[in-house]
N, C-alpha and C positions, 0 to 999 in steps of 0.2 A: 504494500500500500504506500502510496505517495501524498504529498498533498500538492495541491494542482491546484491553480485557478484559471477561468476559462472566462475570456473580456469578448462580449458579442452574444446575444441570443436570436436571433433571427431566426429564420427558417430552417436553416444549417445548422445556427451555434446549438439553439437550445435541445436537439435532442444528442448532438455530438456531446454535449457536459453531460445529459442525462447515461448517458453510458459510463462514461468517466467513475459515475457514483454506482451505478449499479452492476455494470457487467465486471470494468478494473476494479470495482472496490475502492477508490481512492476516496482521500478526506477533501470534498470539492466546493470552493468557493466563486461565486458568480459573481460579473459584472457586466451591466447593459447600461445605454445610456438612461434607457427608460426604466428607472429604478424601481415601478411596478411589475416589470417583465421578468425581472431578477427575483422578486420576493414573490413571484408564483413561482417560479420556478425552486425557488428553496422549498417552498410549502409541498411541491409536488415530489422532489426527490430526493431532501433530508440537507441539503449543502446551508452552506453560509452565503450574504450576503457581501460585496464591496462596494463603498458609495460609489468612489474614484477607481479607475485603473491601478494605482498606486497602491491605495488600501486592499485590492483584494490580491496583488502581486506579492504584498510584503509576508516574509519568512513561507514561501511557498518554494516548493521545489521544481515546478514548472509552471510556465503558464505559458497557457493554447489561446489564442484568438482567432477570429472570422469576421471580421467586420467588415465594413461596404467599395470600399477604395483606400486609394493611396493615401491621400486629407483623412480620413476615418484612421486609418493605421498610424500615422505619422502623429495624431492626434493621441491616442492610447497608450503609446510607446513615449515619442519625447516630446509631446504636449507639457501642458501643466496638467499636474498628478498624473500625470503618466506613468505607465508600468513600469519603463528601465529606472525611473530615481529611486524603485525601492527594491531591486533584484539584487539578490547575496551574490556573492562571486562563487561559479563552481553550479547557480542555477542555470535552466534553463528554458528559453523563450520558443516555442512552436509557432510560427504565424501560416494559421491555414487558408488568409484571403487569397483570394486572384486578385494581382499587384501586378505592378511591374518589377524587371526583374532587378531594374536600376536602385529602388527603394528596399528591394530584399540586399542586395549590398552594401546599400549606406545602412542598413538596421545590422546587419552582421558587423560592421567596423565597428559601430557606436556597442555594440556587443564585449566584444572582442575587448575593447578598450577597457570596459566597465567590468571584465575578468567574468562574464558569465557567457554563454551559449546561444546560439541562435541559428534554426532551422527553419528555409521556408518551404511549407510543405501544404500548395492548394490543394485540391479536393475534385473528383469527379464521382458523379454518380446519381448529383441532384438532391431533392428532399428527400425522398424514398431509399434514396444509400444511405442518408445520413440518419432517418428512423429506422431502420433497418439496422446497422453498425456493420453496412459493408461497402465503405467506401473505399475509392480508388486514391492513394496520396504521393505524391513525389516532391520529390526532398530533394534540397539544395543546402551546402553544408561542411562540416568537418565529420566525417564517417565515425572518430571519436563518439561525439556528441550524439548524432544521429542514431549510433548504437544501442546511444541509453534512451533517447525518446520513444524509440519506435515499440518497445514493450508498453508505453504508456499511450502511444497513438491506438496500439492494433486494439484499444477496446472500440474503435467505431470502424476500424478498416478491414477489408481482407484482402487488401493489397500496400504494401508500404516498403515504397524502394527508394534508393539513394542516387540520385541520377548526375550528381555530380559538385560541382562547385558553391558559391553561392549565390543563388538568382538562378540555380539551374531549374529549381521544383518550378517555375515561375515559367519559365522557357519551354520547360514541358508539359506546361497547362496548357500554354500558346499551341503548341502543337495540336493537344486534345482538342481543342475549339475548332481550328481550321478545318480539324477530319470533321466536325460534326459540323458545324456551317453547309462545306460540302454533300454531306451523307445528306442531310435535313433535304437541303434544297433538290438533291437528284430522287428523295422519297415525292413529297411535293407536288415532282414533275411526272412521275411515273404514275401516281394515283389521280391527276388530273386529265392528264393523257388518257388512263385505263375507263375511268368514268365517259370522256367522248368518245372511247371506243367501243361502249356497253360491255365490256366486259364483268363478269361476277368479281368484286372485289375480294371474297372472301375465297375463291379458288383460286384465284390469281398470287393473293401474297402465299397459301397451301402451298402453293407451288415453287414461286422464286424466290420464296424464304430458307428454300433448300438446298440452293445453288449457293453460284458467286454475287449474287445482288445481296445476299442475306445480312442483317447489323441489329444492333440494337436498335434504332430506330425504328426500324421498318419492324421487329417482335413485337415493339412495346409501343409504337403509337400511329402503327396505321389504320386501326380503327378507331379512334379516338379523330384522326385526323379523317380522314372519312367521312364520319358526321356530323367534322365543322365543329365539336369538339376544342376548345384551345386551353382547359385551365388544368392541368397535370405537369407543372415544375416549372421549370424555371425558366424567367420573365424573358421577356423581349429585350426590355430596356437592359437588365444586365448580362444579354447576350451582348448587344450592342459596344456595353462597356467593354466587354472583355474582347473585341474583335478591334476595336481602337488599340487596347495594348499591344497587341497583336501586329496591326498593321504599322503602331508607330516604331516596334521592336524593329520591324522588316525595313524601314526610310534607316534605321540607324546599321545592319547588318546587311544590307545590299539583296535581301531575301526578293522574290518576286511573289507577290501573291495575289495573283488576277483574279481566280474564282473568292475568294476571300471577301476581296475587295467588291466585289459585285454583288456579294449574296448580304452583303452590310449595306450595302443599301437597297437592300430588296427590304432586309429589315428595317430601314429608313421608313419605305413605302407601310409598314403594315402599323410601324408609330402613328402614320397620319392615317391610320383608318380606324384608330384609336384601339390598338392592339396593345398598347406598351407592356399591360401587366399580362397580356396571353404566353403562350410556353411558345418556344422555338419553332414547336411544327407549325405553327399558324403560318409559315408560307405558303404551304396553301391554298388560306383564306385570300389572300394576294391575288393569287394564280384565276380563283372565281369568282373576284369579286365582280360585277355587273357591268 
C-alpha cells in the first residue's frame, strides 16, 4: 500500500482514483478544482480530501493527475499551491493528461531539480477503460522511476509501457490519435457509402469485421454510429485538442500529416453543427447531414 494523491476528477480522473483505493489498496487523497466533486468522491470510496494541489500532494508518495490541458497542468504542478512546492524528494509525480510533449519536459527538469520523479504517462481507452481499470498508458521517463510507478498505475491499466525519454508517453499518445482520427473517419465513410448502397449494415460489419478493415472502432461503434447515435466517450472538442498537439508537434519535427490534418477539420465542421460534446464517431453525422 502507498499513499497517493490523485489532482483531476473528470470523467477519466474520478474512476482512475477510484481504483487506486479499491483494487491497489492505497491510502488515496483527492483533489478537483471543484471541491464538491472531490468530497463525493471521498464519501463514495473512503479517501481524503485536498483543498489545493499542494495540500493533497504533501507527505504522499505519489501523485497521478488528468487534468484538461497544458494551462490546467502547469497550473496544478507550478501554479500557486501547486503540487511540486510540496513533493518530498525521492516522491513521485505520474501526469496522465494528453499534453504536449514540450511541457512533459519542462515538468520533468523542474522534477529533476526539486530531487523527486516525474513520468508522463497519457491514457487511451476512453471513459469505459478508465471505469473498467483497463487502460492503455505510455510512459515517458527515467525506467528507474517508471519501475516503481507502474505497480501503482497497473490498478487502472492492463497495458503500461515505457516508451522512452521524456515527453515520449506524450508522442505516443500523438501517435494513438492520428491512427484513430484516420480509422474514425474511413469507418464514417464506409457506413455512409454502405447505407447508399442499401446494403444490410449488420451483415456487412459480420463480415468485414473479420478481415483487414477490422478495429476497435468499427467493434464498438458502428452501431451506435449507425443510428446517428453520438454520446459514448469522448468529446469532439477534446478530440480536436489533442489533434492540435498533434499537428503542432509535426510544424516543429518536419512530420507530414495530410489525413490528420483534414479529418481536424472535418471535426471543425461537426463543432459548427453543434457536435462539440458528441464522441468522435459523429463524422458521420457530417457525412449526412442534409
Amino acid at each position: 500500500m502507498a499513499k497517493v494523491a490523485f489532482l483531476g476528477l473528470g470523467v477519466m480522473g474520478y474512476p482512475m482514483a477510484g481504483h487506486l483505493k479499491n483494487k491497489g489498496g492505497h491510502d488515496v487523497t483527492v483533489y478537483n478544482r471543484t471541491t464538491a466533486k472531490a468530497e463525493k468522491w471521498a464519501a463514495q470510496f473512503g479517501g481524503k480530501v485536498g483543498k489545493t494541489p499542494a495540500e493533497a500532494a504533501k507527505d504522499q508518495d505519489f501523485v497521478m493527475c488528468c487534468v484538461g490541458n497544458d494551462n490546467d497542468l502547469h497550473e496544478v504542478t507550478l501554479g500557486k499551491d501547486g503540487a511540486f512546492q510540496a513533493m518530498g524528494k525521492g516522491t513521485i509525480f505520474v501526469d496522465h493528461t494528453t499534453a504536449s510533449a514540450e511541457i512533459a519536459r519542462e515538468l520533468y527538469a523542474a522534477a529533476t531539480k526539486a530531487g523527486f520523479g516525474f513520468i508522463d504517462g497519457p491514457v487511451s481507452g476512453g471513459q469505459a477503460g478508465a471505469e473498467n481499470g483497463v487502460l492503455t498508458v505510455m510512459c515517458g521517463g527515467d525506467e528507474a522511476v517508471f519501475n516503481k510507478a507502474k505497480p501503482v498505475i497497473d490498478a487502472y491499466a492492463r497495458a503500461c509501457n515505457l516508451m522512452g525519454a521524456p515527453g515520449s508517453g506524450q508522442l505516443a499518445k500523438m501517435c494513438n490519435q492520428i491512427c484513430i482520427a484516420g480509422a474514425v473517419q474511413g469507418l464514417a465513410e464506409a457506413l455512409h457509402f454502405a447505407k447508399k448502397s442499401d446494403l444490410d449494415i449488420e451483415k456487412l460489419i459480420a463480415t468485414i469485421s473479420k478481415g483487414a478493415a477490422q478495429s476497435w472502432q468499427m467493434e464498438n461503434r458502428y452501431k451506435t454510429m449507425s443510428e446517428g447515435k453520438f454520446d459514448f466517450g469522448f468529446a469532439v472538442d477534446w478530440m480536436r485538442k489533442d489533434l492540435s498537439i498533434c499537428l503542432a508537434e509535426a510544424r516543429k519535427n518536419g512530420a507530414t500529416l495530410p489525413v490528420t490534418a483534414l479529418v481536424d477539420q472535418f471535426y471543425a465542421d461537426v463543432q459548427k453543427m453543434g457536435g462539440s460534446r458528441w464522441d468522435t464517431s459523429s463524422l458521420l453525422a457530417r457525412l449526412e447531414r442534409k
